[in-house]
Jmol script that loads the backbone (N, CA, C; Angstrom):
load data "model"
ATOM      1  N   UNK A   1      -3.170   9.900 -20.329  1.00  0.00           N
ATOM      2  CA  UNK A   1      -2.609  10.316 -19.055  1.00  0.00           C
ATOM      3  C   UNK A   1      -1.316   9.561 -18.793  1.00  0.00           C
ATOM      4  N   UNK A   2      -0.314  10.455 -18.365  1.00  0.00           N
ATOM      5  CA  UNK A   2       0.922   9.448 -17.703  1.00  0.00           C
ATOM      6  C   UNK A   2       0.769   9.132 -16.806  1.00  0.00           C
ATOM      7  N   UNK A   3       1.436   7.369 -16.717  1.00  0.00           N
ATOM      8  CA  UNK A   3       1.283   6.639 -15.481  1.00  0.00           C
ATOM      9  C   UNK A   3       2.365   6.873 -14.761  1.00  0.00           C
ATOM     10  N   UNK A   4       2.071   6.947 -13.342  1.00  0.00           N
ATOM     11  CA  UNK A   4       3.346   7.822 -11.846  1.00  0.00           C
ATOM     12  C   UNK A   4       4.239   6.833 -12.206  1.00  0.00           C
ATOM     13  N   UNK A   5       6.012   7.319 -12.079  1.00  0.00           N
ATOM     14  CA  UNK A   5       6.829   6.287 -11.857  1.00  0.00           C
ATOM     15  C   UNK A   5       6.882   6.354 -10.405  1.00  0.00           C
ATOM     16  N   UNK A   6       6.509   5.145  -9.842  1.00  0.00           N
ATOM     17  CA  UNK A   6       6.321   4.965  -8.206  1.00  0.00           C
ATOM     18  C   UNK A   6       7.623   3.764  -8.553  1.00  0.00           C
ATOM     19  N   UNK A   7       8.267   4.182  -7.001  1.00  0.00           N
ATOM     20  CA  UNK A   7       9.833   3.451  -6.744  1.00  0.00           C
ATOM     21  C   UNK A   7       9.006   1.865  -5.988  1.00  0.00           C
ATOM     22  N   UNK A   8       9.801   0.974  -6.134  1.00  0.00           N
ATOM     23  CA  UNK A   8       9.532  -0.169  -6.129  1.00  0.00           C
ATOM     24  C   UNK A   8       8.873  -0.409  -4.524  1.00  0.00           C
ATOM     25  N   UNK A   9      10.107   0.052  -3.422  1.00  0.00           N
ATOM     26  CA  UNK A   9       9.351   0.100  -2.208  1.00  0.00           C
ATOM     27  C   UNK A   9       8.233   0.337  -1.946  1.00  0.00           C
ATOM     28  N   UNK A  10       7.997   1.911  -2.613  1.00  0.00           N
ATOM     29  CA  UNK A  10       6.658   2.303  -1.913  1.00  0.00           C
ATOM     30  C   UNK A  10       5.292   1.562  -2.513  1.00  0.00           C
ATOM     31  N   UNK A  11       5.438   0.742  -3.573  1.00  0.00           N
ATOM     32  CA  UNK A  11       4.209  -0.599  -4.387  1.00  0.00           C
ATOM     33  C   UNK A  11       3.974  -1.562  -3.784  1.00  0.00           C
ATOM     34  N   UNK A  12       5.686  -1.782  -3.064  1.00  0.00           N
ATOM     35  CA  UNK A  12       5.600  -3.417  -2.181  1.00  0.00           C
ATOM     36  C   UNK A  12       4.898  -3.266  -1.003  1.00  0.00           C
ATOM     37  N   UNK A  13       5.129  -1.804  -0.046  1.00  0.00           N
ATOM     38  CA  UNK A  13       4.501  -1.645   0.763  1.00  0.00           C
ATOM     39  C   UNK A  13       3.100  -1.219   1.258  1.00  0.00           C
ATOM     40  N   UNK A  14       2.573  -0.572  -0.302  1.00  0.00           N
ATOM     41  CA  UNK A  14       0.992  -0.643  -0.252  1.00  0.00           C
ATOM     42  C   UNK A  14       0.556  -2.348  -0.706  1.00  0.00           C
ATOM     43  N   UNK A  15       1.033  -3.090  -1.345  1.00  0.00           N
ATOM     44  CA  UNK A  15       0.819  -4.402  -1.384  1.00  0.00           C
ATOM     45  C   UNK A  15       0.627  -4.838  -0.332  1.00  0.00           C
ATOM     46  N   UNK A  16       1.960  -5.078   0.651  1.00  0.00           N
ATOM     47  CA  UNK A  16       1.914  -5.178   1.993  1.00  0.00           C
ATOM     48  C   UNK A  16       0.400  -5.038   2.944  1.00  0.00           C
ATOM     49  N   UNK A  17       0.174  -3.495   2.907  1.00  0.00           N
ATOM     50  CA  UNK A  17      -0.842  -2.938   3.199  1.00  0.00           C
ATOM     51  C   UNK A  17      -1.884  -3.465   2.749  1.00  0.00           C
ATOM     52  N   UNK A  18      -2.550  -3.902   1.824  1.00  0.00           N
ATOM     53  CA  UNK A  18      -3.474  -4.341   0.944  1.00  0.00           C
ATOM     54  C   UNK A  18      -4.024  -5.768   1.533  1.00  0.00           C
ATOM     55  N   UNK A  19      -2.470  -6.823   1.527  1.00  0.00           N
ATOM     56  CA  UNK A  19      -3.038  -8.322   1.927  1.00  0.00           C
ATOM     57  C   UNK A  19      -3.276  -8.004   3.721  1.00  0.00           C
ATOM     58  N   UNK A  20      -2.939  -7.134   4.282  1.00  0.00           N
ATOM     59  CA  UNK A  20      -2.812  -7.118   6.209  1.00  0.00           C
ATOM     60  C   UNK A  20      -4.713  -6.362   6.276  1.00  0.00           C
ATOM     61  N   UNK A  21      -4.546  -5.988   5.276  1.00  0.00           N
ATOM     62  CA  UNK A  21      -6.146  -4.881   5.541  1.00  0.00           C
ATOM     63  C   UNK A  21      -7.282  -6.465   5.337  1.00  0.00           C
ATOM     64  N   UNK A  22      -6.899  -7.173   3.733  1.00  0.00           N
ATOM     65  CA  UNK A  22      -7.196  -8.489   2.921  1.00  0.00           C
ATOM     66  C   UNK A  22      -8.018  -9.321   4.752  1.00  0.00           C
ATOM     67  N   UNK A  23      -6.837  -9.475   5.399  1.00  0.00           N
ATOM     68  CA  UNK A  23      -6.583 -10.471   6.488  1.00  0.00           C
ATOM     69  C   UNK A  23      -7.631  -9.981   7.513  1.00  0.00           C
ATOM     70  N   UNK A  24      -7.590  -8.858   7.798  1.00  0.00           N
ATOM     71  CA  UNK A  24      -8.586  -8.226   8.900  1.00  0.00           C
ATOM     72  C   UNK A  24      -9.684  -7.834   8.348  1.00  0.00           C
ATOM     73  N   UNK A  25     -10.197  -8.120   7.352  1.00  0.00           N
ATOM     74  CA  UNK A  25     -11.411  -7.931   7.112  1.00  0.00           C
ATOM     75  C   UNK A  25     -12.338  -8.997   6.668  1.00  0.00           C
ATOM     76  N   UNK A  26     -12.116 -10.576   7.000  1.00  0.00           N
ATOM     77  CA  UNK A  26     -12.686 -11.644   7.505  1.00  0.00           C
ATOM     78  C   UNK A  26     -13.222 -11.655   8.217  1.00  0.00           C
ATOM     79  N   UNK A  27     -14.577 -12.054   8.558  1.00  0.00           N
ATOM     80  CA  UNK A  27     -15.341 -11.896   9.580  1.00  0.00           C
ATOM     81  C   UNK A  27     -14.968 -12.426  11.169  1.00  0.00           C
ATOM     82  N   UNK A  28     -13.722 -13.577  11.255  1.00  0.00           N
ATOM     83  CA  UNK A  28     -13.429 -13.553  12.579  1.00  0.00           C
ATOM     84  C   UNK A  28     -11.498 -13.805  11.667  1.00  0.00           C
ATOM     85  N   UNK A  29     -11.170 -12.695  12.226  1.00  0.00           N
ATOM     86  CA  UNK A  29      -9.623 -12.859  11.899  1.00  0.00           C
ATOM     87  C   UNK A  29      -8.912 -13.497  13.141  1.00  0.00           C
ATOM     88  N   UNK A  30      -7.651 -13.866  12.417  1.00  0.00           N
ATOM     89  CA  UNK A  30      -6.962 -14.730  13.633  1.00  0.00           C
ATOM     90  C   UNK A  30      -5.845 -13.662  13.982  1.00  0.00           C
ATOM     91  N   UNK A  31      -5.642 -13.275  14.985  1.00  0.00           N
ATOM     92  CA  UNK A  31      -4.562 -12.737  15.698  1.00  0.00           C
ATOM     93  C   UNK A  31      -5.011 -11.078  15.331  1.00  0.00           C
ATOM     94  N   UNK A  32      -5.838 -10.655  15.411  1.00  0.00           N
ATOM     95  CA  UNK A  32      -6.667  -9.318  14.956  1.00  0.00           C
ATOM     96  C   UNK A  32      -6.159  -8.415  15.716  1.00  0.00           C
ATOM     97  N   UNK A  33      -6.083  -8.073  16.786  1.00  0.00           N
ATOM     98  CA  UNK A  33      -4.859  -7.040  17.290  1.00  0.00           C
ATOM     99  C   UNK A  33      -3.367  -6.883  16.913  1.00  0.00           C
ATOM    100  N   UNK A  34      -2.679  -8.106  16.360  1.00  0.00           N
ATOM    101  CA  UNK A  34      -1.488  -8.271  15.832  1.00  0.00           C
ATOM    102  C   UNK A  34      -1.752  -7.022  14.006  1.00  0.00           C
ATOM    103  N   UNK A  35      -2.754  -7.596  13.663  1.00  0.00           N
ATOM    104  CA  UNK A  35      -2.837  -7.424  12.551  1.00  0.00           C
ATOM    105  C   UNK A  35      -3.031  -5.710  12.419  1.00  0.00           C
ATOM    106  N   UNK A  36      -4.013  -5.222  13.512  1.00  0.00           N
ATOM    107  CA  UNK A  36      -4.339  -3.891  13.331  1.00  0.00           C
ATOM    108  C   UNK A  36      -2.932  -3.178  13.522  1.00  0.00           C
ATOM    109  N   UNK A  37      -2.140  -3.143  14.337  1.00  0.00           N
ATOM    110  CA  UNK A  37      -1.322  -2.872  14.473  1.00  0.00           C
ATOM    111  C   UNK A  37      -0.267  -2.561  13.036  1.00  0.00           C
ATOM    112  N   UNK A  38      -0.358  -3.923  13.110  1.00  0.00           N
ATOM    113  CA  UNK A  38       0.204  -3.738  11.375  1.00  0.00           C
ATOM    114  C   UNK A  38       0.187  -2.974  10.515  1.00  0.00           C
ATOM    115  N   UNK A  39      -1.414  -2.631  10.387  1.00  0.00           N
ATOM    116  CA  UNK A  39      -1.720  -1.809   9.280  1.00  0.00           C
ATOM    117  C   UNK A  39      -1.474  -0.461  10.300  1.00  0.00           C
ATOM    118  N   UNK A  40      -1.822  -0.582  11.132  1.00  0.00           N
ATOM    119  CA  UNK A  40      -1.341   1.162  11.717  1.00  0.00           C
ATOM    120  C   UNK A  40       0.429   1.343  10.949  1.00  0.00           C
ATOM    121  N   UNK A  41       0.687   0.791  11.669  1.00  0.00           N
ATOM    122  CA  UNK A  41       2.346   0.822  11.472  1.00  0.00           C
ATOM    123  C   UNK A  41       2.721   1.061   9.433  1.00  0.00           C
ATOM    124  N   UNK A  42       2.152   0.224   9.029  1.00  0.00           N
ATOM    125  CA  UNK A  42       2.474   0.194   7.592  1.00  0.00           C
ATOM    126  C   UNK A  42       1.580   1.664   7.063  1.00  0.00           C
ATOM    127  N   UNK A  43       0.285   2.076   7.523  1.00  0.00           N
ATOM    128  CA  UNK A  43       0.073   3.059   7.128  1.00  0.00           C
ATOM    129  C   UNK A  43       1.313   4.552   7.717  1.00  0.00           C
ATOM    130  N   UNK A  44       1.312   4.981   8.422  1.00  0.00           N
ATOM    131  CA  UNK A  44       2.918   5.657   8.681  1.00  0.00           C
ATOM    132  C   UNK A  44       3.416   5.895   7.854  1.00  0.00           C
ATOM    133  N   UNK A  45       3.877   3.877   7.772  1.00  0.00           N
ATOM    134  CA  UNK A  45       5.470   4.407   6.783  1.00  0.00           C
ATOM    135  C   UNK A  45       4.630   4.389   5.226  1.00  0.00           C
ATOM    136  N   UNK A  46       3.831   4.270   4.821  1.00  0.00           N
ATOM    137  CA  UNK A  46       3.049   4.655   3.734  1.00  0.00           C
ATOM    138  C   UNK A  46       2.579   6.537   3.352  1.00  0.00           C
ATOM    139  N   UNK A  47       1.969   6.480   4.259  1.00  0.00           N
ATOM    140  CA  UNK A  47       1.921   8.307   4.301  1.00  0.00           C
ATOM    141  C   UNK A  47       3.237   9.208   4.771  1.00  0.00           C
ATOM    142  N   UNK A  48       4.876   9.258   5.464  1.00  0.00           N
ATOM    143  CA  UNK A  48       5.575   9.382   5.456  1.00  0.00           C
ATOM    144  C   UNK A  48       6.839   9.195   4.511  1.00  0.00           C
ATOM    145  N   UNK A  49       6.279   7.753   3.250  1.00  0.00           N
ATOM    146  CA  UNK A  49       7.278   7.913   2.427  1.00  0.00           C
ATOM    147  C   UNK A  49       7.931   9.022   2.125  1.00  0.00           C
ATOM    148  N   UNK A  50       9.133   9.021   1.558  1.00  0.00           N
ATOM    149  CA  UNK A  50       9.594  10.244   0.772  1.00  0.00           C
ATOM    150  C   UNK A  50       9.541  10.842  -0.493  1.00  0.00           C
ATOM    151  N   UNK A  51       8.870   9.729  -1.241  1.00  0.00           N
ATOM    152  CA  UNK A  51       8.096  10.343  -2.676  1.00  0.00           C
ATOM    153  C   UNK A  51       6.626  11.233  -2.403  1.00  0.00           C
ATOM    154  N   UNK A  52       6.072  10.941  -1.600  1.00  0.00           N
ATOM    155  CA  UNK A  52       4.909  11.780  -1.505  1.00  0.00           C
ATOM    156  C   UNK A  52       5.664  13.717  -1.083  1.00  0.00           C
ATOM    157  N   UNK A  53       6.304  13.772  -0.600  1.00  0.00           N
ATOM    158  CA  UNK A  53       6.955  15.195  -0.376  1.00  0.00           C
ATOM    159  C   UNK A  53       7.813  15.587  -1.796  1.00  0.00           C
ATOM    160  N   UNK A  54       8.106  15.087  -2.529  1.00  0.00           N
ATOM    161  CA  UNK A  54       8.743  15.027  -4.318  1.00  0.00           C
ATOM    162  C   UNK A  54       7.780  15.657  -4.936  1.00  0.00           C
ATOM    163  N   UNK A  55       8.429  16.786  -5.663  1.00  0.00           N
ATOM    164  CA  UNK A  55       7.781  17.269  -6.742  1.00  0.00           C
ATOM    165  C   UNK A  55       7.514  16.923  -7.493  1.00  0.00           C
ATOM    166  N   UNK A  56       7.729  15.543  -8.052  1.00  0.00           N
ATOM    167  CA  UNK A  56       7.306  14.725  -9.235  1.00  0.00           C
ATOM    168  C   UNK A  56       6.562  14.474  -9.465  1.00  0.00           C
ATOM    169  N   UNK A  57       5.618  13.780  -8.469  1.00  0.00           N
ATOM    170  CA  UNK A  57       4.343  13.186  -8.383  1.00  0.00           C
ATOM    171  C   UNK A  57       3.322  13.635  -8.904  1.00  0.00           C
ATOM    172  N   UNK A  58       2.698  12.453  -9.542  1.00  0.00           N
ATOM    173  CA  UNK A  58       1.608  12.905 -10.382  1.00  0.00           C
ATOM    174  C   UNK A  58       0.148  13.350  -9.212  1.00  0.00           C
ATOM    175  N   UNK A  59      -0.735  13.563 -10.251  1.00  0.00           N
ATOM    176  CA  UNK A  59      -2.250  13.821  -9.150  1.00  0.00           C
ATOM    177  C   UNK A  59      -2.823  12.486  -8.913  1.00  0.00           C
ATOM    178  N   UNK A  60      -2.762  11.314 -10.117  1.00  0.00           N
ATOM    179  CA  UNK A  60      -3.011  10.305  -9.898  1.00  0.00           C
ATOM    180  C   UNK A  60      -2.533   9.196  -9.236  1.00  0.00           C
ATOM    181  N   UNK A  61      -1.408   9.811  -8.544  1.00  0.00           N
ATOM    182  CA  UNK A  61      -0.542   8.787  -8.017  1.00  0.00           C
ATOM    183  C   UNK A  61      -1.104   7.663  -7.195  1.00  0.00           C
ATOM    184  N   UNK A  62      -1.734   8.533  -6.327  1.00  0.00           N
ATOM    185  CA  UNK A  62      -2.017   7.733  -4.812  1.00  0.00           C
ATOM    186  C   UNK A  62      -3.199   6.257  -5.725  1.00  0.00           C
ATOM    187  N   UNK A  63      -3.990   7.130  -7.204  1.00  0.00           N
ATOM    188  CA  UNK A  63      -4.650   5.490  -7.700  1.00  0.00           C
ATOM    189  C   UNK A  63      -3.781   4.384  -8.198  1.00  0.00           C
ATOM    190  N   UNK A  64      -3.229   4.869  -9.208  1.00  0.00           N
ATOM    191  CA  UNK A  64      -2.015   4.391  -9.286  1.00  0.00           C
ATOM    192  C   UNK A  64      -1.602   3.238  -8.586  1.00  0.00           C
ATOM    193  N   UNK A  65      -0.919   4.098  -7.664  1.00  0.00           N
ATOM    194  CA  UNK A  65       0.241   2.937  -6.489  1.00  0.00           C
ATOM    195  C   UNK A  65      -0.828   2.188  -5.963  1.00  0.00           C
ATOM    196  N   UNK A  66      -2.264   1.911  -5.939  1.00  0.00           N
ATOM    197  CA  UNK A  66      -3.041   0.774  -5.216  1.00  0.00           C
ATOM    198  C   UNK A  66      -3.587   0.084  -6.479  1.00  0.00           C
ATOM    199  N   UNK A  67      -3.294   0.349  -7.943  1.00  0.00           N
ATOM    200  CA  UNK A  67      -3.437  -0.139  -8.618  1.00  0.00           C
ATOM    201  C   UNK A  67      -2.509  -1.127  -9.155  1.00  0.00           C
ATOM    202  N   UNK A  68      -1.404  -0.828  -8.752  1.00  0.00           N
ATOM    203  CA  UNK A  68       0.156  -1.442  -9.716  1.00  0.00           C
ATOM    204  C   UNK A  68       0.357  -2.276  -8.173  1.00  0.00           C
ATOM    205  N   UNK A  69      -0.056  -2.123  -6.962  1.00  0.00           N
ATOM    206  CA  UNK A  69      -0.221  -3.148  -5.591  1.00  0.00           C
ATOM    207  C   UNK A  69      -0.761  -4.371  -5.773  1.00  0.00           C
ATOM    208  N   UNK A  70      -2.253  -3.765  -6.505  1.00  0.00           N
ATOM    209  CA  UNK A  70      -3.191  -5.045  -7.164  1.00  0.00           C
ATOM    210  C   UNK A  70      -2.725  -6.449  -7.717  1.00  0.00           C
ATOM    211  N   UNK A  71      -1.828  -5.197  -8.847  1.00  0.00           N
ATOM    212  CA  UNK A  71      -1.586  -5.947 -10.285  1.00  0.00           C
ATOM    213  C   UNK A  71      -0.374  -6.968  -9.354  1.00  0.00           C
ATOM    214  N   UNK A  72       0.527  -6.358  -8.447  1.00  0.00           N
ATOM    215  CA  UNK A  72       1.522  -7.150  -8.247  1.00  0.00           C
ATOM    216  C   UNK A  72       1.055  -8.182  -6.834  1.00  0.00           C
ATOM    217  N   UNK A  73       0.079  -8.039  -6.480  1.00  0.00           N
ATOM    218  CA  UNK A  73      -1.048  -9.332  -5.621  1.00  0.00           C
ATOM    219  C   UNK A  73      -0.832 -10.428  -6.049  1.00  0.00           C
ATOM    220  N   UNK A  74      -1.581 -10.373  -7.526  1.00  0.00           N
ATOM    221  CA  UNK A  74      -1.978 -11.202  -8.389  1.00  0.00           C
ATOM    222  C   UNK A  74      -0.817 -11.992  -9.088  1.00  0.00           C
ATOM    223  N   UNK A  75       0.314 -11.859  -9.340  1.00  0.00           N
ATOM    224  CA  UNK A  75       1.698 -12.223 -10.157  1.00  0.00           C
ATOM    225  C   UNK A  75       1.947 -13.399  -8.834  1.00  0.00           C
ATOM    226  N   UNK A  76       2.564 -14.784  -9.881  1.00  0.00           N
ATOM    227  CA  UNK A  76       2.488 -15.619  -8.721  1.00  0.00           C
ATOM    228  C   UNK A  76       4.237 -15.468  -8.205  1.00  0.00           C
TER     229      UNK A  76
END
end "model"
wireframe off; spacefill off
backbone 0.3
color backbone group
């Protein structure tokens, strides 16, 4: 299978997404309305990108881009 070429933004910002979700899902988070917010907001500009409306895109994308988020978590 080919892997999606996903543009650098839209990886950093499911990353983004990933450690703010990471943060609020501690059993007592600190600043937890700050945070939900966050992820509201970052989801938006996540489902509004402009590669998701591109004909390019693979079917696997959306695993993909939370996969290559992961990978770039982990990179110190």
């Amino acid at each position: 299978m080919e892997h999606a070429s996903l543009p650098p933004d839209l990886i950093e910002l499911q990353a983004d997404w990933q450690r703010t979700y990471a943060a609020l899902a501690v059993p007592t988070p600190v600043h937890a309305t700050a945070l939900r917010r966050r992820l509201y907001a970052l989801s938006g500009r996540l489902l509004f990108h402009p590669y998701w409306s591109s004909s390019r895109r693979l079917p696997g994308a959306r695993v993909e881009l939370r996969r290559q988020a992961r990978a770039l978590g982990r990179l110190p």
